[in-house]
N, C-alpha and C positions, 0 to 999 in steps of 0.2 A: 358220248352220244354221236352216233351215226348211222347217213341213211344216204341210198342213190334212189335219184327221182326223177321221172322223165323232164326235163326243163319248160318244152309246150307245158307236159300235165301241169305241170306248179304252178307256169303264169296263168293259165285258164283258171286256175283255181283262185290264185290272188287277184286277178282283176275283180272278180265276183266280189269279193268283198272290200277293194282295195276303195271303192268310194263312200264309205264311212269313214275314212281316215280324217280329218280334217285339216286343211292346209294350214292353218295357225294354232297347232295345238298349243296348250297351256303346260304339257309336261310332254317329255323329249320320250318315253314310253310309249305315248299315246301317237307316238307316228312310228311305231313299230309292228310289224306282226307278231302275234304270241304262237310258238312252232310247240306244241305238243307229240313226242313222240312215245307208243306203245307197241311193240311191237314192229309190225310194218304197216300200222294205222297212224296216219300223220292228219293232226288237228289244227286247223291253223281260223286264227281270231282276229279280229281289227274291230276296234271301239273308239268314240270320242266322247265316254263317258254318258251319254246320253242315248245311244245308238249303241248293240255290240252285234257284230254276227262273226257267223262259225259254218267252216267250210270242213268234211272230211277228206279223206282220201287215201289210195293204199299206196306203196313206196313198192321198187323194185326187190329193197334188201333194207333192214333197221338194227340195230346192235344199241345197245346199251341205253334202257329209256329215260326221256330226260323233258326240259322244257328249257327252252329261250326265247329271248326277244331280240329280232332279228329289224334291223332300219328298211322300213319298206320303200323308200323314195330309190336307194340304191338298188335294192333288189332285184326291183322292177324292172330299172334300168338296166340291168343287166342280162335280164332273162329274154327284154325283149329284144334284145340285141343281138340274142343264141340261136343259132339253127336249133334245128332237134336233134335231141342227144341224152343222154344221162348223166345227171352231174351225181357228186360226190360231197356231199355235206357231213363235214366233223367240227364239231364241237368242243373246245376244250371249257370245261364249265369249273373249271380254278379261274382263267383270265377273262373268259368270256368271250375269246378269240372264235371267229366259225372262218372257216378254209372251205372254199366252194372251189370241185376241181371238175373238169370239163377237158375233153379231147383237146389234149395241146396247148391248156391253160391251168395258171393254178391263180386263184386270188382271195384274196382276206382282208376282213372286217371284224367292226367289235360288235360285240352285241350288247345286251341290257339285263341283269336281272330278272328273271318271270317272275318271282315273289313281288315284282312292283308293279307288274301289269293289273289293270282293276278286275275283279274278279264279277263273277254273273249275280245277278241280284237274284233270292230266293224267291224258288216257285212256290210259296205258301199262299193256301186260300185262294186258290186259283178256281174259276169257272171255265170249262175246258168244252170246244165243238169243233167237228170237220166241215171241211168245205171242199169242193174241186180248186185244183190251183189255179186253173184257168177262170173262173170265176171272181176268185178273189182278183187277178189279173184286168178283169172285166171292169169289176168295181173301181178296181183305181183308176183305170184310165176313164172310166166316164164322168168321175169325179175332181182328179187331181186339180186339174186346168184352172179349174174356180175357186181354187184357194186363196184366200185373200193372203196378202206379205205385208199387214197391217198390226205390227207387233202390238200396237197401245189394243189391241181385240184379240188378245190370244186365243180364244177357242175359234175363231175364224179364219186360224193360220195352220189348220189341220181337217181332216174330214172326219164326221161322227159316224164312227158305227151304230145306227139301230138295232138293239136284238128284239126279239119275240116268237115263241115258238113257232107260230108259223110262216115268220119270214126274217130276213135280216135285208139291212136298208141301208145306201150309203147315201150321205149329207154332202156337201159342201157348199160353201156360199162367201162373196167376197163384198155383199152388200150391192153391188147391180145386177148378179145375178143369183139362183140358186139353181143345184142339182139335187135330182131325188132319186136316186136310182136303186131298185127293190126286187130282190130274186125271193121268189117265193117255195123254191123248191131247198132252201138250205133252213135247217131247223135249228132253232136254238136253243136251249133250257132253261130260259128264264125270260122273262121281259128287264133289259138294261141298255146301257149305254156308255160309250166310254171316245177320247175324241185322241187320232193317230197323227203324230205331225209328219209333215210334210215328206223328209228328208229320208228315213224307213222305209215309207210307202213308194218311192221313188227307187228304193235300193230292190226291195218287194218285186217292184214291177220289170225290171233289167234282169233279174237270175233267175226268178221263177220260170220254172218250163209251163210253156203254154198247154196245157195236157190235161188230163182228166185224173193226174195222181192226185192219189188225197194227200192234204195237208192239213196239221189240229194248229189251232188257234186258243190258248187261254191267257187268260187274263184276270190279274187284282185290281183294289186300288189305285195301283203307281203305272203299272208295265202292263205293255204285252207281250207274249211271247211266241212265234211262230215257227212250226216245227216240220220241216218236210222230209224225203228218204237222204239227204244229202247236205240242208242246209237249214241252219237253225238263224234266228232273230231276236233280240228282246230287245225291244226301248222304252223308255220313262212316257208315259200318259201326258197331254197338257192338261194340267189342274185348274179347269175353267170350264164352267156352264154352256153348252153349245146353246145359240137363239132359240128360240122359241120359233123354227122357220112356216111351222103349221101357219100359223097368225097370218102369215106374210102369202101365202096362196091364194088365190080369188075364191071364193065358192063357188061363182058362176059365171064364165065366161063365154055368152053365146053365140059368137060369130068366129066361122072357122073358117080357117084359108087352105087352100090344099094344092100344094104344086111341087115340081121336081126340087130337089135340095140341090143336086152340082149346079143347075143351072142358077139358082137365086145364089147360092157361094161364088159363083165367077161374077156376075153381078156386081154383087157387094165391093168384091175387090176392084171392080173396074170403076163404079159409080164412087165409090169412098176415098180412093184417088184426089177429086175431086174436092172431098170436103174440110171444113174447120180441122185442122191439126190439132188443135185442144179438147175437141168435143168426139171427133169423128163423126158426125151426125149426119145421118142418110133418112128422109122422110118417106116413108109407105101412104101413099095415096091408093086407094084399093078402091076400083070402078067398075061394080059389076063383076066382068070374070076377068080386067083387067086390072095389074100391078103397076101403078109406076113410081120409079125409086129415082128420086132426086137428092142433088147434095150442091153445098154452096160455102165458098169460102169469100166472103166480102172482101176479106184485108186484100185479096189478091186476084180480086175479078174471077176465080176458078166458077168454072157450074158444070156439072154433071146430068145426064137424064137417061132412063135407061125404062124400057117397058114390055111387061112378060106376061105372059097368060097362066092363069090360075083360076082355080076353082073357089068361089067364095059363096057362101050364106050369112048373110046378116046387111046391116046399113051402109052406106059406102062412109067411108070414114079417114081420116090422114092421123097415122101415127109415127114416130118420130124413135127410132135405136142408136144405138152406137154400133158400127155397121162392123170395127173390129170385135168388139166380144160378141158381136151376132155371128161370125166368120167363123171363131174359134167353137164357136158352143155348137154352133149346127153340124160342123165339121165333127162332130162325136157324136153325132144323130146316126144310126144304121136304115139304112132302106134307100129305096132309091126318091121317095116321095115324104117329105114332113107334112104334119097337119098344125099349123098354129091356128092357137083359143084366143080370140079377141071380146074386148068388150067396151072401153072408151079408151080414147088419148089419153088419159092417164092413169090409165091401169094398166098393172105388172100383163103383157104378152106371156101365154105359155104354149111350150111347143116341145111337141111329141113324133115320133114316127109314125107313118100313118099305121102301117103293119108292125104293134107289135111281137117281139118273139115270144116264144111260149116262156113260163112261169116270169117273167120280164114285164116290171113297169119301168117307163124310161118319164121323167117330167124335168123340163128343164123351163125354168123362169127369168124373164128379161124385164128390166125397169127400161120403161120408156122415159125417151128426153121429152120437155119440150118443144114444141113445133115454133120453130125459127130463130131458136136458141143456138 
């Protein structure tokens, strides 16, 4: 087995998948890449068993087609260490010896068996839709962020895909807050549901091109599997009921507030400075068409005050956030103005952009502290 491959080209291609590997694998494989060679089509794979993706690509020259497992920690290391140039990858697949030769260099490693690398779990019984990549892209960033890292709640440690023919919905929720986020322009073939851990949708979101190429999406029981013109995905489902997050939405929240979002995000950061390091807790006193955001830490004499102008309808009222996951969640709010839904101190805050985009519902939900807590 032999093939020359641009050096950039290769490491471009193995970074893309190089963060599936996992730093403490269980089997000395499973930090290898799997090099597939046909032709002058080179396949290259990295999995930890619960995550695999699959990257193509075409070689300069290929002779003799084969499969090995090549140690990605070195490989890496070496590639990135290479100007650009053309190396020379052979394979002796008796010892398992690969010789990488390079202008002025020659050097060697062992490799692994490919019959030991784990092989793709079967596409059977699959439900199969398109989507825009950049969409799916969408969805993950506006959901990722509020995943909860609360393993004794596993379906809370992944975001739920919604389906339904006439829209598909992404969930997340980490118990102070949720995301709801619902493109209505992507069709689905059935009404279901299925919930994508974390670590995927993370990998998903770094290689996908942001663009308007289609990419199919199906999925069984176990897996999903994602398929673009260049890079493919499948990973294992959490087998776990996502909440019932409907329950957890007001039905009627009548008092709205309406003001620039950079400006109440510099705020936050300025006035939260200030407050309880265990709570973060910034209080919204809202007076009329005024805002003001205070914060206090007792143990250390700290106090905060900070006051902004805003548009408000409803009773004037003091409600009480956590002023970092108010930072982060608004912070993936689009527009230059948010509208949050109030209704008493203690009820869930929900808060929207004012404008939003076409086929786009965007709702994101915040549990209020108590006031002096």
């Amino acid at each position: 087995m032999r093939f020359i491959v641009s050096s950039t080209g290769l490491l471009k291609n193995l970074q893309q998948i190089s963060g599936v590997i996992s730093s403490n694998a269980v089997l000395s494989v499973l930090e290898d890449f799997l090099c597939e060679l046909k032709g002058n089509h080179l396949t290259l794979t990295a999995t930890d068993l619960e995550t695999m993706m699959r990257v193509e690509m075409e070689v300069a020259e290929g002779r003799d087609d084969g499969r090995i497992c090549i140690p990605s920690k070195i490989l890496m290391e070496y590639l990135k260490n290479l100007p650009e140039q053309p190396i020379t990858f052979t394979i002796n697949e008796e010892d398992l010896s690969i010789e990488m030769s390079s202008t002025g260099g020659k050097y060697k490693i062992g490799g692994e068996k490919a019959d030991d690398f784990p092989t793709e779990p079967p596409t059977e019984d699959v439900t199969a839709f398109t989507m825009r990549s950049i969409d799916l892209i969408e969805g993950i960033n506006k959901t990722l962020f509020a995943v909860s890292n609360d393993t004794l709640r596993p379906a809370m440690t992944g975001v739920c895909f919604e389906l339904a023919p006439e829209y598909l919905s992404f969930i997340s929720t980490d118990a102070h807050r949720l995301i709801q986020f619902t493109r209505a322009d992507i069709k689905c073939p059935m009404e279901d549901s299925f919930v994508v851990p974390k670590k995927p949708l993370q990998q998903l979101r770094s290689t996908l091109p942001a663009d308007d190429s289609e990419i199919q999406l199906s999925y069984n029981g176990n897996h999903l599997f994602v398929q673009s013109s260049t890079i493919s995905l499948n990973c294992r489902l959490i087998d776990a009921r996502f909440p019932d997050y409907r329950a957890v939405i007001p039905n009627e929240n009548p008092y709205t507030l309406t003001m620039n979002r950079a400006e109440l995000i510099s705020a936050l950061r300025r006035v939260g400075i200030f407050s309880n390091k265990t709570t973060s807790q910034v209080v919204f006193e809202i007076n009329g068409n005024s805002l003001q955001l205070s914060a206090q830490d007792i143990d250390f004499s700290y106090e905060g005050r900070e006051t902004l102008s805003c548009q408000y309808v409803g009773e004037d009222m003091k409600i009480a956030f956590n002023a970092k996951l108010m930072v982060e969640m608004i912070s993936n709010l689009d527009g230059e103005n948010l509208k949050a839904e109030l209704s008493t101190p203690t009820r869930a805050g929900i808060f929207r952009p004012e404008e939003p985009s076409e086929n786009e519902d965007l709702l994101m939900l915040l549990m209020p502290l108590m006031v002096g807590i």
